[in-house]
ZAMARGU-4260 file (C-alpha; in steps of 0.2 Angstrom, whole numbers, plus 5000, padded with zeros to 4 digits):
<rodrens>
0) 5000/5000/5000 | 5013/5012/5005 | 5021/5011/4987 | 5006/5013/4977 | 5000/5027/4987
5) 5018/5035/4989 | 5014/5038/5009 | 5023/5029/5024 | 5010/5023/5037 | 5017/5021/5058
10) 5006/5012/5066 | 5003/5019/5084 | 4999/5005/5099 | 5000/5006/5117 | 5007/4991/5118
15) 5023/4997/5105 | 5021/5017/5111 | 5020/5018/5128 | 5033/5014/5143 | 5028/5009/5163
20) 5024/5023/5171 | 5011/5031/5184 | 4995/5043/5180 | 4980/5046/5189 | 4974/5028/5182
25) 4982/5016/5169 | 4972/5023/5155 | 4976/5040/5158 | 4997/5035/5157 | 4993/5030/5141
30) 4984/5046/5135 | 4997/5057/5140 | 5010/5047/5132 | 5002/5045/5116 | 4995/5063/5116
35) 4982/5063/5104 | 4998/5062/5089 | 4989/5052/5076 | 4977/5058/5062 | 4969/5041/5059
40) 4961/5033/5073 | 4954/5014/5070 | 4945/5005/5083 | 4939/4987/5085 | 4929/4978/5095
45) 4923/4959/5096 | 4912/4954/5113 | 4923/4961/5123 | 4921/4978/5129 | 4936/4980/5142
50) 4938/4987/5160 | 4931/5004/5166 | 4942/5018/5167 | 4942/5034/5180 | 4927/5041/5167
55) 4922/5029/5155 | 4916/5011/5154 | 4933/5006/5144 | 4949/5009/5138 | 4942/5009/5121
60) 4928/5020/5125 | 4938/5034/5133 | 4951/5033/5117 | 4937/5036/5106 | 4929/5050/5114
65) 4946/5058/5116 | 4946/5054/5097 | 4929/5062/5095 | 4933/5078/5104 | 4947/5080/5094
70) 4937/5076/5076 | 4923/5089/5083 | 4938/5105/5086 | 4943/5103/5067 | 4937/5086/5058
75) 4951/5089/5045 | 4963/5083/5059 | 4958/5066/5062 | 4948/5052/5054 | 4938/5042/5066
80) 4936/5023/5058 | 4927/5009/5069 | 4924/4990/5065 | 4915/4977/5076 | 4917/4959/5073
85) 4903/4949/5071 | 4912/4931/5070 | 4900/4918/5080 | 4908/4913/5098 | 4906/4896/5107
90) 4892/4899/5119 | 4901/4895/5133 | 4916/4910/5129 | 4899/4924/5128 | 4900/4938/5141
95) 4883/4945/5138 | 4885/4958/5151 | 4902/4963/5139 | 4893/4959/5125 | 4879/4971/5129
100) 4890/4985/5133 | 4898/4984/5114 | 4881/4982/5106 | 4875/4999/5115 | 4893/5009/5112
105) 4890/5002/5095 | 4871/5012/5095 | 4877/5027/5104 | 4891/5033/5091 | 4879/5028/5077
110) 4868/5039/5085 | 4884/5053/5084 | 4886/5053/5066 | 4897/5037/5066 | 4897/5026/5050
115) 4904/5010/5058 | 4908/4994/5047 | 4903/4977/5051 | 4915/4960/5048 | 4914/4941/5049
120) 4934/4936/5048 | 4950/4943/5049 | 4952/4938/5032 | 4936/4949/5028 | 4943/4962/5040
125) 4961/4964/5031 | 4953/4966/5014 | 4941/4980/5020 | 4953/4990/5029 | 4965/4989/5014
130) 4952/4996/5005 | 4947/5008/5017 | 4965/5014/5021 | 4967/5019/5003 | 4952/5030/5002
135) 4954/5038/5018 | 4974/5040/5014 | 4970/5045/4996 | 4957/5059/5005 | 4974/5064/5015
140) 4983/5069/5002 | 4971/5079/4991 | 4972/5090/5008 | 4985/5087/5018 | 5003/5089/5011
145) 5015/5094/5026 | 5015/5076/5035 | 5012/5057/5031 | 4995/5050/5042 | 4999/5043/5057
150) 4988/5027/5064 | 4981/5028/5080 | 4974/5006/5084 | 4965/5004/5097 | 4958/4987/5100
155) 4946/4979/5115 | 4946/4959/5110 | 4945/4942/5118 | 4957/4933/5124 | 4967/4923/5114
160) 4959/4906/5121 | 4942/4912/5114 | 4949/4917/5097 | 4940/4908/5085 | 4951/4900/5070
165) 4947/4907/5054 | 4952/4892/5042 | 4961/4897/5027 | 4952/4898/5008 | 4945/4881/5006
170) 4935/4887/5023 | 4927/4899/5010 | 4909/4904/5007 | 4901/4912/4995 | 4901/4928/5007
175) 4918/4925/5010 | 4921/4926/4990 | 4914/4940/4989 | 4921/4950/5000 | 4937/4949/4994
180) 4932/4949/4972 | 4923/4968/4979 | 4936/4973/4987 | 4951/4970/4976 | 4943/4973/4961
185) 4938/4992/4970 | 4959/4992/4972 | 4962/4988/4953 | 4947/5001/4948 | 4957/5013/4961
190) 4974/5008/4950 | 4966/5014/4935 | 4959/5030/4940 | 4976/5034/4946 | 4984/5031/4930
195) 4974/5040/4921 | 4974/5054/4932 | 4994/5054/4931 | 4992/5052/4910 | 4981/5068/4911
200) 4995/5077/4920 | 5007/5074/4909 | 4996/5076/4894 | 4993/5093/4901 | 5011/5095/4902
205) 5018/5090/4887 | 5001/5101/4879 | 5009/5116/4888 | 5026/5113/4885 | 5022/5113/4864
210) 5013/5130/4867 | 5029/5136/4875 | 5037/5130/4858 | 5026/5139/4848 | 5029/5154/4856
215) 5047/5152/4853 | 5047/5147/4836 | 5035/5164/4833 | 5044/5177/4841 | 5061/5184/4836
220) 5070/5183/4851 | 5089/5179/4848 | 5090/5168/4862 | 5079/5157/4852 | 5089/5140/4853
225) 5092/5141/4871 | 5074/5143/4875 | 5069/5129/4865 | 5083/5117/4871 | 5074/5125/4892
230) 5059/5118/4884 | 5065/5100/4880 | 5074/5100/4897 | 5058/5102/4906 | 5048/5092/4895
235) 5061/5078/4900 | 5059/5079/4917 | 5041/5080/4916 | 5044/5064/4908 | 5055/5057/4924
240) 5040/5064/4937 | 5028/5052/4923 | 5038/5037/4927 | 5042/5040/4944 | 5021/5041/4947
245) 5017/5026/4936 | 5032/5013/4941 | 5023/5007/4957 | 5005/5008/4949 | 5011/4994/4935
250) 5021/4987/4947 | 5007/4981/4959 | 4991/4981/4951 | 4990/4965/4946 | 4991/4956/4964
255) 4975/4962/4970 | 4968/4959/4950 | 4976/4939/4953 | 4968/4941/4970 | 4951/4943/4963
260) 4953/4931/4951 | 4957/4917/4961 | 4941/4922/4971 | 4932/4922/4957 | 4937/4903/4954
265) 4934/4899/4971 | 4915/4907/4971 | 4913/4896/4954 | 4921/4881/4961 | 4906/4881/4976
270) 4893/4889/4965 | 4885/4871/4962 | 4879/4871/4983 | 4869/4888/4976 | 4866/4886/4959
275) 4846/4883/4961 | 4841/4895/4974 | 4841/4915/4976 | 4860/4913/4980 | 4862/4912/4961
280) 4860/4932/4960 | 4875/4934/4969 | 4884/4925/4957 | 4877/4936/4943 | 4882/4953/4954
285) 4901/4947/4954 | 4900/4943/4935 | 4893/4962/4934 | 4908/4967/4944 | 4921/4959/4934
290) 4912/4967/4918 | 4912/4984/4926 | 4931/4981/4931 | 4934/4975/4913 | 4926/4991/4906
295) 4938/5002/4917 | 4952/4991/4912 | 4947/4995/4892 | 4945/5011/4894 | 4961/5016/4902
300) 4970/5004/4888 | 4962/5016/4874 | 4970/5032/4885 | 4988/5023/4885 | 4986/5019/4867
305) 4983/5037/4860 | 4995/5042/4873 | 5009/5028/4868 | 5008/5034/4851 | 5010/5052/4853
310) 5025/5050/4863 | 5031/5036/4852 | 5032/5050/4838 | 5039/5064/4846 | 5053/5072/4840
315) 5073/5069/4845 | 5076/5083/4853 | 5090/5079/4865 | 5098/5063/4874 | 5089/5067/4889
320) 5073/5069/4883 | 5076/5054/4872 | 5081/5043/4888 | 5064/5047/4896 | 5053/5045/4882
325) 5060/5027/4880 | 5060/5023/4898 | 5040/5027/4899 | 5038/5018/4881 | 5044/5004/4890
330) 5033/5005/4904 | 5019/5010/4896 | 5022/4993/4884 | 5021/4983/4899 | 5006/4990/4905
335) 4998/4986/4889 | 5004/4969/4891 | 4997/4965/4906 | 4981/4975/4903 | 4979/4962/4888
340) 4982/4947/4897 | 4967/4951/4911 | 4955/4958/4897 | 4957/4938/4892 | 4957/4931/4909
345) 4941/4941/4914 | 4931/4937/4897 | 4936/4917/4900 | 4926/4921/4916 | 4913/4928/4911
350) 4909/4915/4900 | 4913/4902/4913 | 4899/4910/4924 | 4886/4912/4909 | 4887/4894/4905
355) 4884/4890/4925
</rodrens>
């Protein structure tokens, strides 16, 4: 994540941030020590809700509200992000008293203006707060440019001898599958959007860059060969920047497209336990994601291809310049390559499903 989105992450725990010490309760120790220096703030809870503090009925609790109070000075500051896990526990590990208390914190903040999110396994869990980190990061930097975000975790669970084990793929159900095809096609789609966003910039670059030419080549200004060859210099490095914003998109936006592939097969492979009952829809809604994801996938290979061709024909103008065309040909080829290879993959699919 922290290549694609060109941002470092630091993860901020009590258990790695904080040091023995005394305050007017344990809680508080770690308030002070942590000082409200995070911007992202991402609570969990299970059936556990945890041990009262001085003021509040958790840990958990009072590190949200201090959250909250900071979100309600200046919501640009922080972003608030809370998950509860709904995974089924043996009867005999319940707390209902604890379990309770989570269901009514979980009513409260809802009733604050808190859009909380739901999850059924960790597996489930990992692929929704990928995709959630990359939207609230991606927010980050459309407004915050002085520092990386830092995450606040803050986590109330049970112990680890009621920890329920997940299972690995083969445990899979069809919401399992699911899950993970919505999610990582959303991280392919967000690959997409980012590279064409990138391809307008330097489209807007290179457009302005010509208009500087034109004005060169029309005046009658004796320094008219330095200017241009100031021109092609910039036009080069605009080139580099290109490459530099592009590298780790092409680089990494096949894994979660594989990822959702593999899914895909897995929902197929079970699809006969559902194939005659409403179920059948849900199949139908993942073949509608992979053709949405397919027309992204098009669409941005048409862009590259205009793009590809305009660069392949520009003129010769200097070793620099000529280095950098050729090092984004080259990664533009590749692109294209692999944007071929999962337009085939995904149509093969969407066959399979039709013929189901």
């Amino acid at each position: 994540m922290s290549q694609v989105l060109n941002a470092q992450l630091e993860l901020i725990k009590w258990e790695t941030h904080t040091y023995p010490s005394i305050g007017k309760y344990p809680q508080d120790v770690i308030n002070s020590q942590i000082n409200n220096n995070y911007d992202i703030f991402i609570g969990i809870l299970w059936n556990k809700f945890g041990s009262p503090t001085l003021d509040y009925s958790s840990g958990t609790e009072e590190e949200f509200y201090n959250t909250f109070n900071m979100y309600q000075k200046d919501p640009s500051k922080v972003k608030i992000m809370m998950y509860f896990n709904n995974e089924a526990l043996p009867l005999n590990s319940i707390d209902i008293e604890q379990l309770s208390k989570v269901r009514a914190f979980k009513t409260t903040i809802s009733n604050k203006g808190c859009l909380y999110w739901e999850y059924n396994t960790s597996t489930q869990f990992e692929e929704l707060i990928k995709t959630h980190l990359v939207q609230v990061i991606r927010n980050w930097q459309n407004t915050n440019s002085e520092h990386e975000p830092t995450l606040f975790l803050s986590v109330t669970q049970t112990n680890a001898d009621d920890s329920v084990d997940v299972g690995n793929k083969e445990d899979f159900g069809l919401f399992e599958f699911q899950d993970i095809i919505e999610t990582k096609l959303e991280e392919v789609r967000y690959f997409m959007e980012e590279f064409a966003k990138h391809t307008m910039w330097i489209g807007g670059e290179i457009q302005e860059r010509t208009g500087e030419l034109n004005d060169i080549h029309a005046s009658s200004s004796p320094f008219t060969n330095q200017n241009v060859r100031i021109v092609v210099s910039k036009t080069a490095k605009g080139l580099i920047q290109y490459a530099n914003k592009i590298t780790p998109i092409i680089e990494n936006w096949l894994i979660p497209y594989k990822d959702g592939m593999k899914a895909m097969d897995g929902l197929l492979n079970i699809s006969d336990d559902f194939i005659n009952s409403d179920n059948l829809n849900d199949l139908y809604l993942s073949k509608s994601a992979i053709i949405s994801m397919y027309e992204t996938i098009s669409e941005c290979e048409k862009q590259i291809n205009a793009y590809y061709k305009s660069l392949k024909d520009m003129p010769r103008m200097s070793q620099q310049l000529i280095i950098a065309q050729k090092n984004v040909l080259n990664k533009l080829k590749l692109f294209l390559k692999d944007m071929e290879c999962t337009k085939i993959i995904s149509l093969n699919l969407i066959k399979t499903i039709n013929n189901q």
